[in-house]
N, C-alpha and C positions, 0 to 999 in steps of 0.2 A: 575554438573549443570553449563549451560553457563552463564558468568560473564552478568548483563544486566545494561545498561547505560540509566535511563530514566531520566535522569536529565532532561531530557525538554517533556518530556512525550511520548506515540507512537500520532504519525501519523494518520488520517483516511483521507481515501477519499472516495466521489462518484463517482463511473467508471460509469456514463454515465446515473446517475439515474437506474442500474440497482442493484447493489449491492456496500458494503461498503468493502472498503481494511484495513488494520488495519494493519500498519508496525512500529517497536520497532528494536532499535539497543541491539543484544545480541554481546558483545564482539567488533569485530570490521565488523559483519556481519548485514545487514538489513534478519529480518526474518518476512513473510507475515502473516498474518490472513485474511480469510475470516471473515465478522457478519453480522448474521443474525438480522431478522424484532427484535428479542427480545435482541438482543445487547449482544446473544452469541457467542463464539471467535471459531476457529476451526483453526491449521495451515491449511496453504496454501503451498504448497512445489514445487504447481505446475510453482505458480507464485515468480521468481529470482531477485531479484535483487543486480545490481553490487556492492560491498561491497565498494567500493571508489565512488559513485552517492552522491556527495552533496545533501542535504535535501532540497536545493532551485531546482532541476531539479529532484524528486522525480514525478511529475504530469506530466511534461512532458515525461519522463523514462515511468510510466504507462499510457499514451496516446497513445504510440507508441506498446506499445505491447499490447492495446487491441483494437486498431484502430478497428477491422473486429467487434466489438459489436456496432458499434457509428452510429446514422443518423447524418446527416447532420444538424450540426452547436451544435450537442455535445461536450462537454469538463470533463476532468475531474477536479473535485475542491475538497479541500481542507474542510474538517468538524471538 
């Protein structure tokens, strides 16, 4: 089982008001979660992130790889 680090707890965001990401440091890797409407967790495998991505450029990292879902003057934030 991988070592998990949540001393400061997982991460969510809203990609764009469409759905929530939900990322946790296992080890020294960020590992994703889709959650759904009822605040159930599903991995996410499809969605990577670079295991060195500071936690302050974690919205920005998912802004750019889900740009193609976003209208205009979407952002992703932080929940």
């Amino acid at each position: 089982m991988p070592e998990t680090d949540d001393t400061q707890g997982p991460l969510r965001f809203n990609v764009y008001g469409r759905f929530l990401i939900e990322l946790r440091r296992e080890g020294d890797a960020w590992i994703a979660y889709r959650v759904d409407g009822e605040g159930r967790r599903r991995r996410d495998n499809s969605t990577v992130i670079p295991p060195d991505l500071p936690e302050g450029k974690v919205a920005s990292y998912l802004d750019d790889i889900f740009h193609e879902w976003a209208k205009p003057g979407d952002v992703v934030t932080r929940v």
